[in-house]
C-alpha positions as CSV (number, residue, x, y, z in Angstrom):
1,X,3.7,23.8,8.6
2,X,2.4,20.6,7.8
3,X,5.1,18.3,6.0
4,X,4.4,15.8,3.7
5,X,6.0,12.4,2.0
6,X,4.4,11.5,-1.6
7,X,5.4,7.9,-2.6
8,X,4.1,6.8,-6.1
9,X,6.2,5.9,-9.3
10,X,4.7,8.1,-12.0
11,X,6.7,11.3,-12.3
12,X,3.7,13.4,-13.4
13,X,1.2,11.7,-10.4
14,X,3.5,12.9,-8.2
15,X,4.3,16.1,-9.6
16,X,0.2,16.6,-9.6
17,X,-0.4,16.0,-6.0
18,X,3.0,18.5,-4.9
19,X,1.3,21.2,-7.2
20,X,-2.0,20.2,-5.6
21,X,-0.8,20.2,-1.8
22,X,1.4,23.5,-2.3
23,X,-1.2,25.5,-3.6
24,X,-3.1,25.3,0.1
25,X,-1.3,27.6,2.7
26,X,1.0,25.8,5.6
27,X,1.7,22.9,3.6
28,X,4.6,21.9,1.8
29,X,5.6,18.5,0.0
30,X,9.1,17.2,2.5
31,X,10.3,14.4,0.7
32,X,9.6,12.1,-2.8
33,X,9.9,8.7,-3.6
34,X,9.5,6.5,-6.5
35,X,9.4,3.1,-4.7
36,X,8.1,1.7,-1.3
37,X,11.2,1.1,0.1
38,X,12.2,4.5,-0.6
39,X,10.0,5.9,0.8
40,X,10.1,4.2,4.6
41,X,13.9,5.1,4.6
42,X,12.6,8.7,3.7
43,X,10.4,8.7,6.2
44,X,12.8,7.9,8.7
45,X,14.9,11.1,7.9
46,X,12.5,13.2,7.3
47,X,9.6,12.3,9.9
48,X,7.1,13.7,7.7
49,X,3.3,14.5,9.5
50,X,1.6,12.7,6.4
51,X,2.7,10.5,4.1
52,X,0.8,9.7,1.2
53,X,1.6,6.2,-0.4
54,X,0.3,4.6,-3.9
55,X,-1.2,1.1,-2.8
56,X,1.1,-0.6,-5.9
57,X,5.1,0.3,-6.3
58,X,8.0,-1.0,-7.3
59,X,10.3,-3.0,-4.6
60,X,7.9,-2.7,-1.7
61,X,4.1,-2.3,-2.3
62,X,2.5,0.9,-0.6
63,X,1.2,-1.5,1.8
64,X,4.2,-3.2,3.6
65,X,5.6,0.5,3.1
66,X,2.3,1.6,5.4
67,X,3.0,-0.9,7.6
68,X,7.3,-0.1,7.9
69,X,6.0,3.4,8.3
70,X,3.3,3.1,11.3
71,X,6.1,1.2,13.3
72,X,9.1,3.0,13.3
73,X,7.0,6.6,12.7
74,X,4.1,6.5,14.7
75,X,3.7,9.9,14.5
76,X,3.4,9.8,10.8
77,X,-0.4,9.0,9.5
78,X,-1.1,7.9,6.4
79,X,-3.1,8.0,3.6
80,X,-3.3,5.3,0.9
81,X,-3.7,6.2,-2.5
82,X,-4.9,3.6,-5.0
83,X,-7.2,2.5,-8.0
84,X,-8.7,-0.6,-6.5
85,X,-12.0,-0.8,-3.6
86,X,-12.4,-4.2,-2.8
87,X,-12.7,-5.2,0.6
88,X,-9.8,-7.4,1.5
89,X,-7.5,-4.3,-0.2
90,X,-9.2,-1.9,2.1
91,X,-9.4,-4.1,5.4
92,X,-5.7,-4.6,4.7
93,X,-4.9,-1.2,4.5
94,X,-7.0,-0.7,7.7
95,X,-5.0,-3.2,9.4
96,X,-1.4,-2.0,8.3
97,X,-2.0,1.4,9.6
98,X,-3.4,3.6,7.0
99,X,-5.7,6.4,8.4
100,X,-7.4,7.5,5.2
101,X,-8.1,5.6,1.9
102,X,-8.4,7.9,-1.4
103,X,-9.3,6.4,-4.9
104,X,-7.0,7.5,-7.9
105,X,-10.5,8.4,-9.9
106,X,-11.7,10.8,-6.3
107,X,-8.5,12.8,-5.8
108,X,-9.2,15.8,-7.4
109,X,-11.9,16.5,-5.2
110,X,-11.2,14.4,-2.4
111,X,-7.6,14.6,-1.8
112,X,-7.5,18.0,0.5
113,X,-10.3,16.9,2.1
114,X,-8.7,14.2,3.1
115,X,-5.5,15.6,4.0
116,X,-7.2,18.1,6.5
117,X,-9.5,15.0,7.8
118,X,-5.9,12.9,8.7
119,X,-4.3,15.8,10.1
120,X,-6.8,16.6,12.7
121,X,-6.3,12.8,14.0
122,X,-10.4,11.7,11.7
123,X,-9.9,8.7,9.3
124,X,-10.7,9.5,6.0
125,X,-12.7,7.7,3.3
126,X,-13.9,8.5,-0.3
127,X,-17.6,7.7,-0.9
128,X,-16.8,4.3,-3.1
129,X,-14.6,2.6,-0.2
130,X,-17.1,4.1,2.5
131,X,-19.7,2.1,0.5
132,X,-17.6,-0.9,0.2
133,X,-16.7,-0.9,3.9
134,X,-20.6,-0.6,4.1
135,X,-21.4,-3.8,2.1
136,X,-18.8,-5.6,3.6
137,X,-19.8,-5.4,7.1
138,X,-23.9,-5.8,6.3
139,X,-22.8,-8.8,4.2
140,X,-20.6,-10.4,7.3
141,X,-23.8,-9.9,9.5
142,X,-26.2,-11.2,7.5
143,X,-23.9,-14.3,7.1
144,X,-22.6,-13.9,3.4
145,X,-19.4,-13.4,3.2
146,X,-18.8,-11.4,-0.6
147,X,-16.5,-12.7,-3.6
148,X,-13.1,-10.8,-3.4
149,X,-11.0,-13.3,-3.9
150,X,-8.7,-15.4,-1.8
151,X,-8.8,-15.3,1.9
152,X,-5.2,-16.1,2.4
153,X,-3.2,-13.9,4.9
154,X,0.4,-13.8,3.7
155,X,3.1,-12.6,6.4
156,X,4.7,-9.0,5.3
157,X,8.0,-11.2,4.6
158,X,5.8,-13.0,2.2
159,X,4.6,-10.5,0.6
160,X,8.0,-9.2,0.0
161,X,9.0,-12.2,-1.6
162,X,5.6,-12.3,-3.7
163,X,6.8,-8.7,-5.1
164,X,9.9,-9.8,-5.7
165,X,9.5,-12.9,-7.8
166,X,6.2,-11.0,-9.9
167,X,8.9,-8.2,-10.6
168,X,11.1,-11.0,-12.2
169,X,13.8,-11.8,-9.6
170,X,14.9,-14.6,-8.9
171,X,15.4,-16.8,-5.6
172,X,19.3,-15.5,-5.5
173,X,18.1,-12.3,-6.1
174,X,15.3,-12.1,-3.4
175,X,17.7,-13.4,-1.1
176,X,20.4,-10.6,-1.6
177,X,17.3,-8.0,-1.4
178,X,16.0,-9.1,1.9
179,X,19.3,-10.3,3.3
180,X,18.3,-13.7,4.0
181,X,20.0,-17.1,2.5
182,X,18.9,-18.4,-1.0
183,X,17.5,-21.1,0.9
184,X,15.2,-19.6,3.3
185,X,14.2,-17.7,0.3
186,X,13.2,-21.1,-1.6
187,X,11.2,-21.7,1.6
188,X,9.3,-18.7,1.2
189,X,8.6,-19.6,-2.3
190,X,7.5,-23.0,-1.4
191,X,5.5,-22.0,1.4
192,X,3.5,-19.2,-0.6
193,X,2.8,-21.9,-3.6
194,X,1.2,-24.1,-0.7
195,X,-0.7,-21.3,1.0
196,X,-2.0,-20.0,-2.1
197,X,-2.4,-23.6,-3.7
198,X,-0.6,-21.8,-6.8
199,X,1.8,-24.3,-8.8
200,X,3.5,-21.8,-11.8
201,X,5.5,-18.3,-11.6
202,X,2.7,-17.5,-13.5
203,X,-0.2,-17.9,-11.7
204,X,2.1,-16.4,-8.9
205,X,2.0,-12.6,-11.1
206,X,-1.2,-13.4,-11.4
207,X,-2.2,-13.4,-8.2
208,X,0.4,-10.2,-7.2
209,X,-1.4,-8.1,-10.1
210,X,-5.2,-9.2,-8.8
211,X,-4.2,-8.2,-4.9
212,X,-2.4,-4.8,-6.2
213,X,0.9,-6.3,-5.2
214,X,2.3,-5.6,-8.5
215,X,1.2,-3.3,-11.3
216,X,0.9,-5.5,-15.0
């Protein structure tokens, strides 16, 4: 039987891809959750075979969850589900853990595919990121780097904090979440602003909703 975790905060997404796994014979939706966060503590009970994680979710982001997952549940691949292709979105996905990348607009006729591809230890790429992994890598050897926005690597505590304030909490707040004193959570704040050379709460969002942090 192969056991899977869906993550993603739509009801009816959610309920689409169970109805969509459950229909193939030998597989069977484990565990649901609504959140990121939700979802790692789920996949520490459950030790699903797959989990399948929307890139952008309230609390933790489907990425931070990937890379929570991969650590304590190495056993556990993943596949990231998500509307966005750029290249730093995908690399990072790469780099948290993910094994296959699926585009919201290809899962109808990608997603079993791509199950299967995972479970048999293959990555797993829908034509549009296969193309943009493509470009990305001809572009870096012919010496142009492409336009996908800022280079900035934030730490995963960072991005934590980033989700955080774009989901309206505030530094009191972010500090109770992630157990950590208000004022090392002002740090973080400060320390993002610099690395991101960002100076308002808004151009903060801003930034979360561009990188798929947040949802607007």
């Amino acid at each position: 039987m192969l056991r899977i975790l869906l993550a993603d905060d739509h009801d009816l997404t959610r309920a689409g891809l169970r109805y969509l796994i459950e229909k193939q014979k030998g597989w069977s939706v484990c565990a649901e959750a609504s959140n990121g966060r939700k979802a790692v503590e789920l996949a520490a009970t459950v030790h699903p075979d797959i989990a399948i994680l929307d890139m952008t979710m309230p609390e933790m982001n489907g990425l931070e969850a990937t890379r929570q997952i991969s650590k304590s549940q190495p056993n556990t691949k993943i596949l990231i589900y998500t509307m966005h292709e750029t290249e730093s979105i995908i690399a990072d996905a790469l780099d948290a853990g993910a094994q296959g990348i699926v585009l919201k607009s290809d899962a109808g006729e990608n997603m079993v595919t791509a199950i299967e591809s995972i479970a048999k230890g293959r990555r797993f790429f829908t034509s549009r990121v296969a193309e943009t992994i493509v470009e990305a890598y001809l572009s870096k050897k012919s010496g142009v780097e492409p336009d996908h926005g800022s280079t900035v690597t934030l730490t995963a505590r960072e991005r934590d904090v980033v989700q955080l304030l774009a989901e309206g909490k505030s530094n009191k707040e972010v500090a109770d979440r992630l157990g950590i004193s208000a004022r090392t959570a002002e740090g973080h704040r400060a320390e993002i602003m610099r690395k991101l050379r960002l100076e308002s709460l808004a151009e903060l969002i801003r930034y979360a909703i561009r990188n798929s942090i947040v949802r607007p």
